[in-house]
C-alpha positions in Angstrom: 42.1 78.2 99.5 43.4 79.3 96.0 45.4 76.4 96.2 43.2 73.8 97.0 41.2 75.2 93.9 44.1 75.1 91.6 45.1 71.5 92.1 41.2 70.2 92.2 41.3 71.9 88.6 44.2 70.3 87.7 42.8 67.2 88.6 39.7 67.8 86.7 41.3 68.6 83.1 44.0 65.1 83.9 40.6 62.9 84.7 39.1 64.7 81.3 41.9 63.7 79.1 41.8 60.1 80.5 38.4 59.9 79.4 38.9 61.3 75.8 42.1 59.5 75.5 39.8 56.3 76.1 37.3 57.5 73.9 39.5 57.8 71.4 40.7 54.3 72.0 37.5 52.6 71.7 36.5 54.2 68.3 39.6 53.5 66.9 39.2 49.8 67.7 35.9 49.3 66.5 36.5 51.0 62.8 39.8 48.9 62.9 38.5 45.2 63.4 40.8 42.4 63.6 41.3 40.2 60.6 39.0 36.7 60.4 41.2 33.6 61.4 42.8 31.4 58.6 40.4 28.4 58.4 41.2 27.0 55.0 42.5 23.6 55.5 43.5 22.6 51.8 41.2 19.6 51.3 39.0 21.5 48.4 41.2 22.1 45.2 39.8 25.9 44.3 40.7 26.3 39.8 43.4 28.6 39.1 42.0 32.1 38.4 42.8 32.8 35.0 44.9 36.3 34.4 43.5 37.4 31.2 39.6 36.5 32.4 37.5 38.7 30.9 35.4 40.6 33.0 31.8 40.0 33.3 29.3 42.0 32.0 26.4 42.6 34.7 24.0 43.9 32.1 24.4 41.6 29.6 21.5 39.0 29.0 21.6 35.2 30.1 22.3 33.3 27.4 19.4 31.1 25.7 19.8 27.3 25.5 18.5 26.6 22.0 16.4 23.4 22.2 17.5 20.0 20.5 15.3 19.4 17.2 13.5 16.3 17.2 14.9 13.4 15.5 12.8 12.7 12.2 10.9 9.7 12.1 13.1 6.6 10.3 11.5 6.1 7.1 9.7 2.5 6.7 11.8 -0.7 5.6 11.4 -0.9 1.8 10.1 -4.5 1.1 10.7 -6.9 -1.6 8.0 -8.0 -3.6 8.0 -12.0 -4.5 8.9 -12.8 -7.8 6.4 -14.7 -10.2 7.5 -18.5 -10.2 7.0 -18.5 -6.5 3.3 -16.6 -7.3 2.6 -18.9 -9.8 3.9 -22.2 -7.2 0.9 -21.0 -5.1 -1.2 -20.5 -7.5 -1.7 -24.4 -8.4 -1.5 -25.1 -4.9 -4.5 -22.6 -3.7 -6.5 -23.6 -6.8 -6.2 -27.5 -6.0 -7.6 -26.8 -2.1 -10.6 -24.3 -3.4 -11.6 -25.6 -7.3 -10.9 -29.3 -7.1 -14.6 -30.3 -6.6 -15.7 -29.2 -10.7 -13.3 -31.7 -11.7 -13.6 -34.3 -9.6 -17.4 -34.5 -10.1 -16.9 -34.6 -14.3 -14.5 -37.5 -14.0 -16.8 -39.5 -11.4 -19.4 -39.0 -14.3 -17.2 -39.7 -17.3 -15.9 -42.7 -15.8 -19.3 -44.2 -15.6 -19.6 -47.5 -17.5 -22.1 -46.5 -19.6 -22.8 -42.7 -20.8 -26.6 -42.5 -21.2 -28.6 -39.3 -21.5 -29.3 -38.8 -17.9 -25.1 -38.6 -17.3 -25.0 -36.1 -19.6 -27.5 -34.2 -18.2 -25.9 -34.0 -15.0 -22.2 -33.3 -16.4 -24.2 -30.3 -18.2 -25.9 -29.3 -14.6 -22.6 -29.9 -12.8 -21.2 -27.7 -15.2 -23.8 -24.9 -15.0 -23.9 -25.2 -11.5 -19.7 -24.0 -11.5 -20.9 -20.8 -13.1 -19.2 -21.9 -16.9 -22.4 -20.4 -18.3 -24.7 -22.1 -21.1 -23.0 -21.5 -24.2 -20.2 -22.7 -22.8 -21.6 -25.7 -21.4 -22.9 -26.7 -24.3 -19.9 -26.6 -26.5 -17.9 -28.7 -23.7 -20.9 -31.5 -23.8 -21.1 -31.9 -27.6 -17.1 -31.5 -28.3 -17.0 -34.2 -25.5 -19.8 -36.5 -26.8 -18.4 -36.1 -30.2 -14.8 -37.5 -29.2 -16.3 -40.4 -26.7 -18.1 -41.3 -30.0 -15.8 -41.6 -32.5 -12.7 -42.7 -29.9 -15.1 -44.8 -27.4 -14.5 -44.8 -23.9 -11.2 -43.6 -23.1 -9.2 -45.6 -20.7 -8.2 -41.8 -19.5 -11.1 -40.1 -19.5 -8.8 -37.5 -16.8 -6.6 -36.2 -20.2 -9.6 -35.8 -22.5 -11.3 -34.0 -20.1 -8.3 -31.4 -19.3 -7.8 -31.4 -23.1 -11.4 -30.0 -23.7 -11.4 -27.7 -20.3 -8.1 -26.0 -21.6 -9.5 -25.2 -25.0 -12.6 -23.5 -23.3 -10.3 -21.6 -21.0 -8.4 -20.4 -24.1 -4.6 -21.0 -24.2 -3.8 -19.1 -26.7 -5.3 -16.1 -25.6 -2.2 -13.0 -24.9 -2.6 -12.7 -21.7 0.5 -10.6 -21.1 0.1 -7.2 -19.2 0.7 -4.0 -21.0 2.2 -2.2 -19.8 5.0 -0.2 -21.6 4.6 2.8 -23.3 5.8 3.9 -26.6 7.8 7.0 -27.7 9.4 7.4 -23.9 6.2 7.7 -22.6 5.1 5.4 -19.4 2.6 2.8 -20.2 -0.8 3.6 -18.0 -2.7 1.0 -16.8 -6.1 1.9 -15.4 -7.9 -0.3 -13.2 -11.5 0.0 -13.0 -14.2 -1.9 -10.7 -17.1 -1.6 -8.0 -16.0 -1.0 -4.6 -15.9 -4.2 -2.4 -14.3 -5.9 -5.2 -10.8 -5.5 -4.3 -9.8 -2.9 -6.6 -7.6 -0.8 -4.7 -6.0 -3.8 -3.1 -5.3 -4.9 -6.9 -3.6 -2.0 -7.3 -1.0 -2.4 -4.6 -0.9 -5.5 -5.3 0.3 -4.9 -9.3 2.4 -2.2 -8.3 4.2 -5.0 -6.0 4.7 -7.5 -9.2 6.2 -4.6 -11.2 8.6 -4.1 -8.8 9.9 -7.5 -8.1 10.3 -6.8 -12.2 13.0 -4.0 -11.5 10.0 -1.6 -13.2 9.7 2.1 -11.8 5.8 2.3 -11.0 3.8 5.7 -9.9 0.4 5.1 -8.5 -2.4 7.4 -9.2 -5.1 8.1 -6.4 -8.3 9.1 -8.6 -10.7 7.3 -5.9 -11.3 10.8 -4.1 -14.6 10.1 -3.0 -13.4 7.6 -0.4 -10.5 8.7 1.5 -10.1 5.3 3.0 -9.2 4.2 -0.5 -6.3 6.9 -0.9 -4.8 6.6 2.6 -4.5 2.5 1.3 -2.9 3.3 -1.5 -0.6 5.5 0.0 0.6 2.1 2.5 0.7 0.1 -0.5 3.1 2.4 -2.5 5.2 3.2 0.7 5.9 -0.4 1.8 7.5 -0.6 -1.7 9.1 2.5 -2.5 6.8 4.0 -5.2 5.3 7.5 -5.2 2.0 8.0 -4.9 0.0 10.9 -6.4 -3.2 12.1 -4.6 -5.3 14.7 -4.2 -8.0 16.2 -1.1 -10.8 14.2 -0.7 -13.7 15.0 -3.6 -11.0 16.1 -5.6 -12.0 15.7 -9.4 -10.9 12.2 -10.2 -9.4 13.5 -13.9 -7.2 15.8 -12.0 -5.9 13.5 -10.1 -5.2 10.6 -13.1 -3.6 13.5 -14.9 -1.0 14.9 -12.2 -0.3 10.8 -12.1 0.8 10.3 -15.7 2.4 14.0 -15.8 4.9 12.7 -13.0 5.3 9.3 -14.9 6.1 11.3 -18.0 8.4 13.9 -16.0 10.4 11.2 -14.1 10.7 8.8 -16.7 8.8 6.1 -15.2 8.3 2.7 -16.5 4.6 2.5 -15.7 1.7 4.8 -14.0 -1.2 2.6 -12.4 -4.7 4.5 -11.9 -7.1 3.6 -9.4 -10.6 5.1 -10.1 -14.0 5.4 -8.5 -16.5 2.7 -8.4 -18.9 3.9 -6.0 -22.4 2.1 -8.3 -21.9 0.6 -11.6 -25.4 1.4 -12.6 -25.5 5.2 -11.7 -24.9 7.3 -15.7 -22.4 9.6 -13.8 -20.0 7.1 -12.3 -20.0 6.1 -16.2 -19.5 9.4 -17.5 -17.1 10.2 -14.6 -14.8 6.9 -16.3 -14.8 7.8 -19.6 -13.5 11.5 -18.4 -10.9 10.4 -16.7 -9.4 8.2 -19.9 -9.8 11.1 -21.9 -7.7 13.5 -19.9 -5.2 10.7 -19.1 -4.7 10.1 -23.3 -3.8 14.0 -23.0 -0.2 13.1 -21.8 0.2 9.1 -22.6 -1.7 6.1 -24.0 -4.1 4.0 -21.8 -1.9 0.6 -22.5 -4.2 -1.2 -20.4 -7.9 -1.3 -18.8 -8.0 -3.9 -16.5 -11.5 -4.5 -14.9 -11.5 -6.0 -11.4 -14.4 -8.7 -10.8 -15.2 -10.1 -7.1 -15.2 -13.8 -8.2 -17.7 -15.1 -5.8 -20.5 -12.6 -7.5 -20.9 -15.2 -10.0 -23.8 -13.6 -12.4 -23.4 -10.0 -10.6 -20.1 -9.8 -11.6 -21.1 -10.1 -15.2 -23.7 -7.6 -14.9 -20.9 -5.3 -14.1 -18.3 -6.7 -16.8 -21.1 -5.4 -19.3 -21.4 -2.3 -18.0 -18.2 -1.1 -17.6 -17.0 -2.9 -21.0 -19.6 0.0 -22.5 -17.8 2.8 -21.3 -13.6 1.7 -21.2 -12.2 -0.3 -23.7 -11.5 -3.1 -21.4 -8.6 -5.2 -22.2 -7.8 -7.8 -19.1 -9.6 -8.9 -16.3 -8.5 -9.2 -12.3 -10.4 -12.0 -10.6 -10.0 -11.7 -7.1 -10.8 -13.9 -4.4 -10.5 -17.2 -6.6 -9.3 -19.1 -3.9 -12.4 -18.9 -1.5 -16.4 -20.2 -2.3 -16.0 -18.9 -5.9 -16.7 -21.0 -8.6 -13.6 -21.5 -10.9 -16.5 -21.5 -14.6 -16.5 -17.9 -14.2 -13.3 -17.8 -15.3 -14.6 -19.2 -19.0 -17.9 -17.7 -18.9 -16.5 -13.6 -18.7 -14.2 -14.6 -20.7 -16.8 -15.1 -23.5 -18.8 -12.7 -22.0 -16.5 -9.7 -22.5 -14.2 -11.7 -25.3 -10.6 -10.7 -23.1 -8.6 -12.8 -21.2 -8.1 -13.4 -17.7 -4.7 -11.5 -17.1 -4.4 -11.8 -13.2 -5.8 -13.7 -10.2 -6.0 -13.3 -6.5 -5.7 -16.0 -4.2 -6.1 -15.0 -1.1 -5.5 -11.9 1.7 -1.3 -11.5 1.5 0.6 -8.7 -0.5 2.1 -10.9 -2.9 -1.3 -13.0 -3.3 -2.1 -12.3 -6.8 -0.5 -14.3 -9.7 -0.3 -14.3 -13.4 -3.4 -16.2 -14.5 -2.0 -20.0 -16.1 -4.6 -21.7 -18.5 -2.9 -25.1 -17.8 -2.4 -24.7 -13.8 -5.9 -23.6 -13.7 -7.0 -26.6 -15.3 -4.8 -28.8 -13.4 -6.5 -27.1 -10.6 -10.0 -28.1 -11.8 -8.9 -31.7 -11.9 -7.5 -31.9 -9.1 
């Protein structure tokens, strides 16, 4: 019986160390697992791993991608103005479509085979009628008469009448723009006129012939109260290259004329143009407002010229506001504008005599380079067609 005990414990403790020794096994293969099977095959390249890479930083920040500045906006093609011949070329050739009808109607009477009272009468009424004005008229009829008289009947009665219509357009009159200063100074032009007349446009559009001159120009925005009338300006002087000085909107108009002429002094400018205010010719402070505005320009430079712009086609309304204006500037040239539409080319003598200054300049029509020197003879030509 002891026996039997003994060897059933021996069995016991062998069949206990199996079982640890198989414990043991399978912990020992489950913290130990077996490597994961070569599947690279080669077909992706991996990069080298550099030795001396630096280590990243985990902390650090990501890096900020600073954005592209915007391009700035290419600056506007610089045109070239159109020299005077070619102004001047157009000139006779829009004054023969639009004033041709004066002329015609004066030879049709002259050439009449007999010159009684009643054709004389109607070459003074066709006259009138083209806005030459009575004085003028007058003189025309009796220095004609007077030559028929003593000469007779011309067998061209087409070169005594452009003989007698270029003496009452004035040849001789200087009708040269001034504007150089003296003493290193720029020569100021201000430009006066009611608004609708093309004033501003004038403005650009003198700028534009001072270029095509070689001249250094600065434009001076003194029309505050109509910021339609500064932003136009500004286009004109851009598409040419000139500065342009301005001012907010209701800025005092003297201010503004002044900073002008102080650039055109400080830069060494050939000429400063002003554009001024011309909200109602007939209001006392638009007047007042004027004759400031000279006075604090004269400050830093001469006015060299006052040139007062007239609407053509106003016919008597445009000499109601020659005279005004004449009362307040010294007004030295005038810009007739629109000449080549339904005005009536006597105007041209009758402000003439009206105001006793030339015609400097004349605009013919809507383009950029539409304004032209102001040619006695050509306009005459014009007349006759």
């Amino acid at each position: 019986m002891d026996a039997v005990a003994i060897l059933i414990l021996i069995i016991a403790l062998v069949a206990v160390a199996l079982v640890a020794t198989v414990a043991g096994l399978l912990v020992s293969r489950r913290r130990k697992p077996e490597p994961l099977p070569n599947t690279h095959t080669g077909v992706i390249v991996r990069p080298p791993e550099e030795a001396d890479q630096a280590p990243v930083e985990v902390s650090a920040p990501p890096a900020t991608i600073e954005p592209e500045a915007p391009e700035a906006p290419a600056a506007p093609a610089v045109e070239k103005p159109e020299g005077t011949a070619s102004r001047l070329v157009r000139l006779r050739q829009r004054l023969a479509g639009s004033q041709g009808a004066l002329g015609r109607g004066l030879l049709a009477l002259l050439s009449r085979d007999r010159l009684d009272e009643d054709t004389w009468e109607s070459i003074e009424d066709t006259l009138l009628t083209a806005d030459v004005g009575v004085a003028p008229t007058q003189e025309l009829v009796e220095h004609l008469r007077t030559r028929l008289r003593v000469e007779g009947a011309p067998e061209d009665a087409r070169s005594v009448l452009r003989e007698e219509l270029l003496n009452l357009v004035g040849p001789d009159l200087d009708r040269r723009l001034q504007v150089s200063g003296a003493d290193g100074k720029p020569g100021v032009v201000l430009v006066v006129g009611v608004n609708g007349s093309g004033k501003t446009t004038t403005v650009g559009k003198i700028s534009r012939i001072l270029v095509a001159e070689d001249r250094s120009v600065v434009l001076g925005a003194a029309d505050t109260f109509r910021a339609a009338a500064v932003e136009q300006l500004a286009t004109w002087g851009e598409r040419v290259g000139v500065d342009v000085v301005r001012g907010p909107e209701g800025t005092d108009p003297a201010s503004v004329a002044f900073d002008a002429v102080k650039e055109g002094v400080d830069t060494g400018a050939d000429t400063v143009i002003v554009d001024t205010a011309g909200r109602l010719q007939n209001k006392a402070g638009l007047m007042d407002e004027l004759g400031k505005v000279k006075r604090v320009i004269e400050k830093q430079a001469p006015v060299t010229e006052v040139l007062l712009v007239l609407d053509a086609t106003t016919g008597q309304n445009g000499l109601i506001q020659a005279r005004v204006f004449s009362e307040v500037v010294d007004v030295s040239g005038i810009v007739l504008t629109k000449l080549d539409g339904s005005a009536k080319g006597g105007i041209v003598v009758q402000v003439q005599r009206e105001l006793g200054v030339p015609v400097k300049l004349v605009g013919l029509g809507e383009g950029a380079d539409d304004l032209a020197p102001f040619d006695p003879g050509a306009f005459v030509d014009a007349l006759l067609g």
